[in-house]
Each structure stands twice: as structure tokens, then as C-alpha cells.
C-alpha positions as CSV (number, residue, x, y, z in Angstrom):
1,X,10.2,40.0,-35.3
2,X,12.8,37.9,-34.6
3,X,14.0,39.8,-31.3
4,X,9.7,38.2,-30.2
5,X,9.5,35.8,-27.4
6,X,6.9,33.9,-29.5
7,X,9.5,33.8,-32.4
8,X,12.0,32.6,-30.6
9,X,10.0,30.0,-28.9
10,X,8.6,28.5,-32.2
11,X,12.3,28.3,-33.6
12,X,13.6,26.6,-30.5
13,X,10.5,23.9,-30.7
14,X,11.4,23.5,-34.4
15,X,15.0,22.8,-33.8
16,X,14.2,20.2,-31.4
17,X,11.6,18.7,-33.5
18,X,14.6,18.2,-35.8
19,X,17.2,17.1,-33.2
20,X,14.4,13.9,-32.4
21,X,14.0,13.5,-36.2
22,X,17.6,13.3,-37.0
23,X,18.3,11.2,-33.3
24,X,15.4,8.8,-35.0
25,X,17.0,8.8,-38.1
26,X,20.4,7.6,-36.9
27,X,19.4,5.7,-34.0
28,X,21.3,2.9,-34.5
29,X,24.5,5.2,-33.4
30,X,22.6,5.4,-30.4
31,X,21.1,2.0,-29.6
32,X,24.3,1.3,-26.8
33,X,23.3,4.4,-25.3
34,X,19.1,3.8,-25.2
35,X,19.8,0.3,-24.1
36,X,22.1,1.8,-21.0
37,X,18.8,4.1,-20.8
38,X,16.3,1.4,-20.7
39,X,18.5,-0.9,-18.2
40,X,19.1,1.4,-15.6
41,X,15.5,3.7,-15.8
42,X,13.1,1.4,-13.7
43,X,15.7,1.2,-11.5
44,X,16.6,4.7,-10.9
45,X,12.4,5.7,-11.5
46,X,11.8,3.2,-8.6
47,X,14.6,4.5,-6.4
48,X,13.8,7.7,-6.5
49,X,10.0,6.5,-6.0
50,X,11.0,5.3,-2.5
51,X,13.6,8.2,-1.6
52,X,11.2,10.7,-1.9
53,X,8.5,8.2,0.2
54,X,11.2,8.1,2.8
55,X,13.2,11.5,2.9
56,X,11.2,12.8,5.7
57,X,11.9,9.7,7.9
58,X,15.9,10.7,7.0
59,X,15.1,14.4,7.2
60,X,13.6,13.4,10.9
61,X,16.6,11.1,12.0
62,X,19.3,13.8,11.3
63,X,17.5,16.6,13.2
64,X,18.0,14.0,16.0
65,X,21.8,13.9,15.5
66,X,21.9,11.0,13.8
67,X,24.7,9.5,11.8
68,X,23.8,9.5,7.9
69,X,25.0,5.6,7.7
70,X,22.7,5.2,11.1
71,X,20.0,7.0,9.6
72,X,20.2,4.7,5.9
73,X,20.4,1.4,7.7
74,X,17.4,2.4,9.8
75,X,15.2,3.2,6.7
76,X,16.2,0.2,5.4
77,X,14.9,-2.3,8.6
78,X,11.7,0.4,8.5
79,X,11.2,-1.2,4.7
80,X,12.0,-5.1,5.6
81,X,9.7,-4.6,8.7
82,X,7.1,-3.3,6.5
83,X,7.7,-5.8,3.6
84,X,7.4,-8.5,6.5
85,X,4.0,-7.0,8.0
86,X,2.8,-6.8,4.8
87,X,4.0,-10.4,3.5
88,X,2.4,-12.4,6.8
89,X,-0.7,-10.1,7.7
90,X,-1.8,-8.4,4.5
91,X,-1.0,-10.7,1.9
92,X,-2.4,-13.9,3.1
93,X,-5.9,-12.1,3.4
94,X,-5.5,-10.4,0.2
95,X,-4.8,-13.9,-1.2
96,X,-8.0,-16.1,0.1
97,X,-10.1,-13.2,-0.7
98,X,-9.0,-13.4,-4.4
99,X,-9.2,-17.1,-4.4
100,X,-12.6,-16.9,-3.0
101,X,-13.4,-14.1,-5.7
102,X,-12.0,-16.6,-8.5
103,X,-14.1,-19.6,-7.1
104,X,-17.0,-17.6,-6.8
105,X,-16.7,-15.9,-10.0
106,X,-19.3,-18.2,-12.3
107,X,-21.9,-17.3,-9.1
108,X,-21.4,-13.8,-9.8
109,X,-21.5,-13.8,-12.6
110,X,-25.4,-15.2,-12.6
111,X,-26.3,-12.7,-10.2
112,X,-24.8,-10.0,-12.1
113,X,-26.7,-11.3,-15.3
114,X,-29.9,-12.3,-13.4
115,X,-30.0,-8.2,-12.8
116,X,-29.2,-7.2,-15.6
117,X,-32.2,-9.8,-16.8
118,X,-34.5,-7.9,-14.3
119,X,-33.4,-4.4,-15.9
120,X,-34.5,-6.0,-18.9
121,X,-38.1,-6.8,-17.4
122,X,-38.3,-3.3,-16.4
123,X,-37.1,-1.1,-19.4
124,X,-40.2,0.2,-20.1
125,X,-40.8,1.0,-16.7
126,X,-37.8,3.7,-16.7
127,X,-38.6,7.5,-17.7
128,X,-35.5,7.0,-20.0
129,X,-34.3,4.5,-22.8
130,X,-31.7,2.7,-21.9
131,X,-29.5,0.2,-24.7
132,X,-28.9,-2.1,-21.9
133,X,-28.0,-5.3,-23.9
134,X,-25.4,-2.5,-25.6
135,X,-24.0,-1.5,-22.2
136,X,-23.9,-5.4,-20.8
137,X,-22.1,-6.0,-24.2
138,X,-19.5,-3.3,-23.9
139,X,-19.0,-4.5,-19.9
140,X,-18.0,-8.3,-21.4
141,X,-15.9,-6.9,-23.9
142,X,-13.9,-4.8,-21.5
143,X,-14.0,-8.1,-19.1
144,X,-12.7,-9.7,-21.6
145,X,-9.3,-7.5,-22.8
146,X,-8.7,-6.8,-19.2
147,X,-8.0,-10.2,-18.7
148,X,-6.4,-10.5,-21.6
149,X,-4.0,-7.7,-20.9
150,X,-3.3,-9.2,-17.6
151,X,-2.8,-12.7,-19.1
152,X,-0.1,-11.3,-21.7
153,X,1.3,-9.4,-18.8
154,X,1.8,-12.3,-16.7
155,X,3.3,-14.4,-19.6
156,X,5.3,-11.2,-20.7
157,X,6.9,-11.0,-16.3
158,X,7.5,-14.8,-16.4
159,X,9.4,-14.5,-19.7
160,X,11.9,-11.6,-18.3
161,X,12.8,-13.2,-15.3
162,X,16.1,-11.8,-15.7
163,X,15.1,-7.9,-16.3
164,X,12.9,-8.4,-13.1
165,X,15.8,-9.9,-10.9
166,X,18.1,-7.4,-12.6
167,X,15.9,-4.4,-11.7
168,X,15.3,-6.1,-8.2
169,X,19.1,-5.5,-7.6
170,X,19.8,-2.2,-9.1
171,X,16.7,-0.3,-7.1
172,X,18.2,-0.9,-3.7
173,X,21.8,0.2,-5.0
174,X,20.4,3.5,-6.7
175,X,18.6,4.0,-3.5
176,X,21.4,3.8,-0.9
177,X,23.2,6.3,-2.9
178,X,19.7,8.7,-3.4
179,X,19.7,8.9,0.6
180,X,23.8,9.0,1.0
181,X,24.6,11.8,-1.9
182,X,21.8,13.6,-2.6
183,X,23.1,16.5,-2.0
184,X,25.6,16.3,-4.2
185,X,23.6,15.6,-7.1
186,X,22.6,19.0,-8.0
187,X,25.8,20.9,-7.3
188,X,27.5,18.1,-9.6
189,X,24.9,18.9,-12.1
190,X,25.0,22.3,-12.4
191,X,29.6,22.4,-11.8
192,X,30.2,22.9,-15.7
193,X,28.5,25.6,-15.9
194,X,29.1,28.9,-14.8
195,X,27.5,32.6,-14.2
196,X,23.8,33.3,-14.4
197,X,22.8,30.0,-16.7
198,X,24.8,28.3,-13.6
199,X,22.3,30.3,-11.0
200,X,19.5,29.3,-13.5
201,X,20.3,25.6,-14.0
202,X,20.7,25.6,-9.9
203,X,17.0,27.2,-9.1
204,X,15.1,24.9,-11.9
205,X,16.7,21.7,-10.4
206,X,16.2,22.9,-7.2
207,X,12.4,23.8,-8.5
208,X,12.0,20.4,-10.0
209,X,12.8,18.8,-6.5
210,X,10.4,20.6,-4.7
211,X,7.8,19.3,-7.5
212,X,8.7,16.1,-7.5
213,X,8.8,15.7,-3.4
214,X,5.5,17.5,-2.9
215,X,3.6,15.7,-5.3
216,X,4.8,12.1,-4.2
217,X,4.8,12.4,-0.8
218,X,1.5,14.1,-0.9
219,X,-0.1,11.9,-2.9
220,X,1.2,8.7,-1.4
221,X,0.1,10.2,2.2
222,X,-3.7,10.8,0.5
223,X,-3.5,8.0,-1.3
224,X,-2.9,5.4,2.6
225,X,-5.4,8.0,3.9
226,X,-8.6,7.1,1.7
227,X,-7.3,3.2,1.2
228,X,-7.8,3.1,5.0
229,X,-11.1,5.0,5.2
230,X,-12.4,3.1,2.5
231,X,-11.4,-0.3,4.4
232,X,-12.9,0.8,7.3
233,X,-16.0,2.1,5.4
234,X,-16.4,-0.9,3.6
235,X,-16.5,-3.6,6.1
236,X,-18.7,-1.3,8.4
237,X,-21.3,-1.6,5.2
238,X,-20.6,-5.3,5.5
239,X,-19.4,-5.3,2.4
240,X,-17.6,-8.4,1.2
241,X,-14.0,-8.7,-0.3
242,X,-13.3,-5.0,1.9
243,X,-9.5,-5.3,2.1
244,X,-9.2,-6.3,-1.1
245,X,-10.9,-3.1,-2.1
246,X,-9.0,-1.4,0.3
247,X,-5.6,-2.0,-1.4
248,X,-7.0,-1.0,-4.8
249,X,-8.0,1.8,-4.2
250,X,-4.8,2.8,-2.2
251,X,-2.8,2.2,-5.4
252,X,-5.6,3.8,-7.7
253,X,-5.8,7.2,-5.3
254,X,-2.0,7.7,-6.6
255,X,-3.8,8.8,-9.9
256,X,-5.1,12.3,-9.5
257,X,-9.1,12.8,-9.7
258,X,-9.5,9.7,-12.1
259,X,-8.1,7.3,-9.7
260,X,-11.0,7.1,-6.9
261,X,-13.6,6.6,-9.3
262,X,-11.4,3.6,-11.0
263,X,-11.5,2.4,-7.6
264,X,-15.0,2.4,-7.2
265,X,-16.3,0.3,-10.6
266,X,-15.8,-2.9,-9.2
267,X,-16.8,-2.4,-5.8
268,X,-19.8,-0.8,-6.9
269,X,-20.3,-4.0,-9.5
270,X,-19.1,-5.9,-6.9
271,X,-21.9,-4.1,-4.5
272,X,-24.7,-4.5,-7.2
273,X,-24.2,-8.3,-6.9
274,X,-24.7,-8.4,-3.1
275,X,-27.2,-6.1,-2.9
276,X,-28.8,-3.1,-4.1
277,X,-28.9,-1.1,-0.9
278,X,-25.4,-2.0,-0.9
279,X,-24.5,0.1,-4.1
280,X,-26.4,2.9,-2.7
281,X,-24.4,2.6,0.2
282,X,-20.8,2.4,-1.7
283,X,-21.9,4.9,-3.7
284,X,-22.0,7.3,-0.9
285,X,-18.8,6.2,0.8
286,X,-17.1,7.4,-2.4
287,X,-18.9,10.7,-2.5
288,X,-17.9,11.4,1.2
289,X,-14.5,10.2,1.3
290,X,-14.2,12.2,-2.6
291,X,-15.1,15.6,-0.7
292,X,-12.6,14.2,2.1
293,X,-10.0,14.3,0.0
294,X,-10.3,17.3,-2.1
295,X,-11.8,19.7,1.0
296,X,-9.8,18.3,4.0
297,X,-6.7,16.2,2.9
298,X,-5.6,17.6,0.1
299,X,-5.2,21.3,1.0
300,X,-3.5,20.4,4.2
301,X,-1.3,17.4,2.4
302,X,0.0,19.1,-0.5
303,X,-1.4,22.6,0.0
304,X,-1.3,25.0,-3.4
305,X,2.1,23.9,-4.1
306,X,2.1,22.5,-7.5
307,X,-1.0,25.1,-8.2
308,X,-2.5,22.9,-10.7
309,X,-6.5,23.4,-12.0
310,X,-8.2,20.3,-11.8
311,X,-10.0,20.6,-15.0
312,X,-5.9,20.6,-16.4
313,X,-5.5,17.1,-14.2
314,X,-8.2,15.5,-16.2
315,X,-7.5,16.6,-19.4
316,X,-3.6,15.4,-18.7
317,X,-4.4,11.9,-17.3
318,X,-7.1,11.5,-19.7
319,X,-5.1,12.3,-22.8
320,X,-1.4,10.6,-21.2
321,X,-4.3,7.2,-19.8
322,X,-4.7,7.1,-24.1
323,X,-0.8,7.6,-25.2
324,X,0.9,4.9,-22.7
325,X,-2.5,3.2,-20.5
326,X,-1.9,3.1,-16.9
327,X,1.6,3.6,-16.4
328,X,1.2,6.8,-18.6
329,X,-1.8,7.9,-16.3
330,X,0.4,7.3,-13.4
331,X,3.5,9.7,-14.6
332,X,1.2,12.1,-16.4
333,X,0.6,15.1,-13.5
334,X,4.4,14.7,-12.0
335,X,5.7,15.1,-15.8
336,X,3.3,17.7,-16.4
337,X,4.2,19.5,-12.9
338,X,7.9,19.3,-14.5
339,X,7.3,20.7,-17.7
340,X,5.6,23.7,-16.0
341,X,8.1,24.4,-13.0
342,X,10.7,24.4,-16.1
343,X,8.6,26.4,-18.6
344,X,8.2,28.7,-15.6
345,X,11.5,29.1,-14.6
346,X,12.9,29.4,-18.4
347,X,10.3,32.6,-18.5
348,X,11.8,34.1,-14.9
349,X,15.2,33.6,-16.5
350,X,14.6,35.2,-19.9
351,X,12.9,37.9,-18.2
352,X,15.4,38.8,-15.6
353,X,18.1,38.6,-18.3
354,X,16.0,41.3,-20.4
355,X,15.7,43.8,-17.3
356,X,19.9,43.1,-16.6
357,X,20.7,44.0,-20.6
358,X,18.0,46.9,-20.2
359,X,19.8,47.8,-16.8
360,X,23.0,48.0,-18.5
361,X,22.5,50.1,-21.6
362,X,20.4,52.5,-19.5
363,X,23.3,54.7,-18.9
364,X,24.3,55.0,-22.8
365,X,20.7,56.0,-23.7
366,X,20.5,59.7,-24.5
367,X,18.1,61.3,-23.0
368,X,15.9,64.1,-24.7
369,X,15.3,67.6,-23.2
């Protein structure tokens, strides 16, 4: 039993399960080394966000014999122009169209309650029962902690001033060296080690790269892709606060599946309130551009490479969305994707080690007539 891949498996998931326990226990031998963790891991996670954004821009420059220095600064200036578009085109709009949402807020509010009061009129008009003073309930107590969270998150950024300037400084410093040395970082890696755990070690980081680069860059590609046809969509309908929209859903498309229809609540509520051809209408924007994405952009972005089921997306964000909230939903498929292209290639190596011992003591096996 004990020569069983199952066996072996369970014992190795047991010994870690100990190794956490007995890190936990002692963790105050540790706490230099977690705070050196915590210091430097937005830092490095937001650095290696934007290398991977930008390696095809470097990947570009280079096949047009440019210097590496040459091609860095000019990623750089393609960021600050960027930043600066953003800062006196995008932003300003963004910003009267919240103002105007906030001063307009008490107004919506009434309309949004003056249809739920029709709703009312009309219950027994509908072929179903509906618990609507339940539902319109449950809508101002999620109202209500969402702007709570944001409140405390507010007060939490204005209180770490420090962390945020400190993390402001380290991203660009992590990411000058991403683009200068990255390929360095695996050979340097992987230079203790030696024979086939070194040729293993090499493959799964090299493995883990591809993950990571073809999940981000696809997903940030799709992600501009249906924030821009949603923009359009939206103020074709007429629909009011469009940009505004626009940008939520970019940054909600990053999340996998879940993210679009997060993206559609409140401009459907905010569609309701206009009018009701208007939900119909935003309703079948997100349907279309939905079908978009999973028929059209998808397999041509980020083709079958990280070959995951989209039933196993759900149940991932879903369960990570519980665990840590948003930020969890956000890291849950490229962590998954991680796990897997590991657990994959600690099977390939197991395996190929099997048939090599096998291969060996082939010749010392006797044979019966």
C-alpha cells in the first residue's frame, strides 16, 4: 500500500497540514519574516500585474532590434501617456457623472420605490407569487453594507497613507526589474538544484508562466473588449451614466463568468429607473455581448489554453467570492489555474520517473521460458 500513488499523496497532504500547524504554532519566530511578506506582496502582485499587461509591447520592441533599456523606458511613457489620457479625458467624465448620480440619488430612489409600489398594485395580477416587500428589503440591506464596506474602506485607505505611498514606490521598482531580468528569474530559481527534479522544477515554472501570461493578458484584452462594446451599446440605448457603466464593467469582466452579470445589476436597476423598455433593452445588450464573449473573443483571445470547464469557474469564484470577497474572486481562477498546471506537472514527473526506474531494472528481470 504504501508504494500507492493515493497513499503517498494523503501522507504528503498530512505532513503539510502539520508543517502550517506547527508554522501557526510558532509564528511569532516568523513574524519578521511574514511582515517582509506582507510589505513587499502588493508590490510585487501589482508588478507582475502590469509586466504581464505589457510583455507583448517589450516582446514587440525587441523583434524590432530594440535596446532592452530603449524598449523599458518606452513602456514606461506608453503608461504616463495612458495615465495622462485617462486623468484629463476619462476621469473628469467619470467624476460629474458620479456627482450627478450622488445628487440625484434621493430622486432615484423615489422612482425606484414608486415601482416597486406599482409591483405592489399588481401582485395579484402576476401568474406567480412574488415576496416583493422581502426582495425590496434584502436590496436596502445590501444597499446598505455596500456602503458601509466602502465607507470603512475609505477610512481604512486614508488611515495607511504610508502603506499606500510605500506600495506606490515599490511597484514601479519591482517592475523595472520584471521587464529587465526576467529571464533570469527562472534559471536563478531552479540553480540549486540539479538532475531531473532540476528539469522538473524548470518545466513547472516555465508551465506556471505560460498560465499566468495567458490568463492575464487574455482576460484583460476581453475584459477592454466588452467595457467598450458595452459603452458604445449603452449610449446608443440612450442610456444615462453610459461611461460610468462602461468602466465597471471593464474592471468586473476581469472576473471570469460572474463578472458581466455583476456588471449588469446596477445598470439594469439603474435602467428600471429610466424606463422599462430600457431594462428590456440592457438586458439584451448583456445577453449579446455575453455570447460575444464566450463564442467569439474568448476562443480567439485565450484559446483552450488553461482548458478550464466553466461549471469549475463558477464553483471556484463562487466558493474563493465567500473565503476573501472580491479580491478573492479576483485571484481565484489564476490560483486555481496554478494549482492545476503544478498538480499536473507533479503527475508527468512521478510518472516519467516510474517508467525510468521500470526502464532500468528491465534488464535484471528474469525472464521465464
Amino acid at each position: 500500500m504504501a508504494n500507492k500513488a493515493w497513499f503517498q499523496s494523503g501522507i504528503a497532504i498530512i505532513i503539510t497540514l502539520l508543517i502550517i500547524m506547527l508554522v501557526i504554532q510558532v509564528q511569532v519566530i516568523f513574524e519578521p519574516l511574514f511582515t517582509i511578506i506582507a510589505t513587499i506582496f502588493v508590490p510585487v502582485l501589482l508588478g507582475g500585474l502590469l509586466y504581464y499587461i505589457t510583455q507583448p509591447i517589450q516582446s514587440f520592441l525587441e523583434k524590432r532590434k530594440a535596446n532592452r533599456l530603449v524598449g523599458i523606458l518606452s513602456i514606461f511613457i506608453i503608461i504616463l501617456i495612458v495615465i495622462n489620457i485617462l486623468v484629463m479625458v476619462i476621469v473628469p467624465v467619470i467624476s460629474d457623472q458620479v456627482q450627478n448620480l450622488i445628487q440625484r440619488m434621493p430622486a432615484l430612489q423615489r422612482d425606484f420605490q414608486g415601482a416597486l409600489d406599482f409591483l405592489l398594485t399588481q401582485r395579484e395580477q402576476l401568474p406567480f407569487d412574488v415576496d416583493i416587500e422581502g426582495f425590496t428589503q434584502d436590496i436596502l440591506d445590501q444597499s446598505g453594507e455596500i456602503v458601509s464596506n466602502i465607507m470603512s474602506n475609505a477610512i481604512s485607505i486614508l488611515t495607511s497613507t504610508v502603506s499606500v505611498l510605500l506600495t506606490l514606490v515599490l511597484v514601479p521598482f519591482f517592475y523595472f526589474f520584471m521587464l529587465k531580468d526576467h529571464e533570469k528569474f527562472i534559471p536563478a530559481m531552479v540553480s540549486p538544484f540539479s538532475g531531473t527534479f532540476k528539469q522538473f522544477l524548470t518545466e513547472l515554472l516555465y508551465d506556471i508562466d505560460r498560465t499566468l501570461r495567458s490568463f492575464i493578458q487574455g482576460q484583460v484584452l476581453i475584459s477592454f473588449i466588452l467595457g467598450v462594446l458595452l459603452f458604445i451599446s449603452y449610449t446608443a440605448i440612450g442610456l444615462e451614466y453610459a461611461l460610468l457603466l462602461g468602466m465597471l464593467a471593464l474592471f468586473l469582466n476581469v472576473i471570469p463568468f460572474i463578472g458581466p452579470w455583476m456588471a449588469f445589476a446596477p445598470a439594469g436597476l439603474l435602467a428600471v429607473i429610466q424606463s422599462p423598455i430600457m431594462f428590456v433593452w440592457v438586458a439584451l445588450i448583456t445577453l449579446v455581448a455575453q455570447q460575444i464573449e464566450s463564442n467569439l473573443i474568448t476562443p480567439n483571445v485565450m484559446g483552450q489554453s488553461l482548458k478550464l470547464h466553466p461549471l469549475t469557474v463558477i464553483v471556484v469564484v463562487l466558493a474563493a467570492g465567500n473565503i476573501a470577497g472580491f479580491i478573492g474572486m479576483l485571484v481565484a481562477i489564476p490560483t486555481y489555474a496554478v494549482i492545476k498546471t503544478t498538480i499536473q506537472n507533479i503527475w508527468r514527473y512521478r510518472k516519467s520517473m516510474k517508467n525510468s526506474l521500470l526502464t532500468d531494472v528491465q534488464p535484471y528481470i528474469r525472464k521465464d521460458d
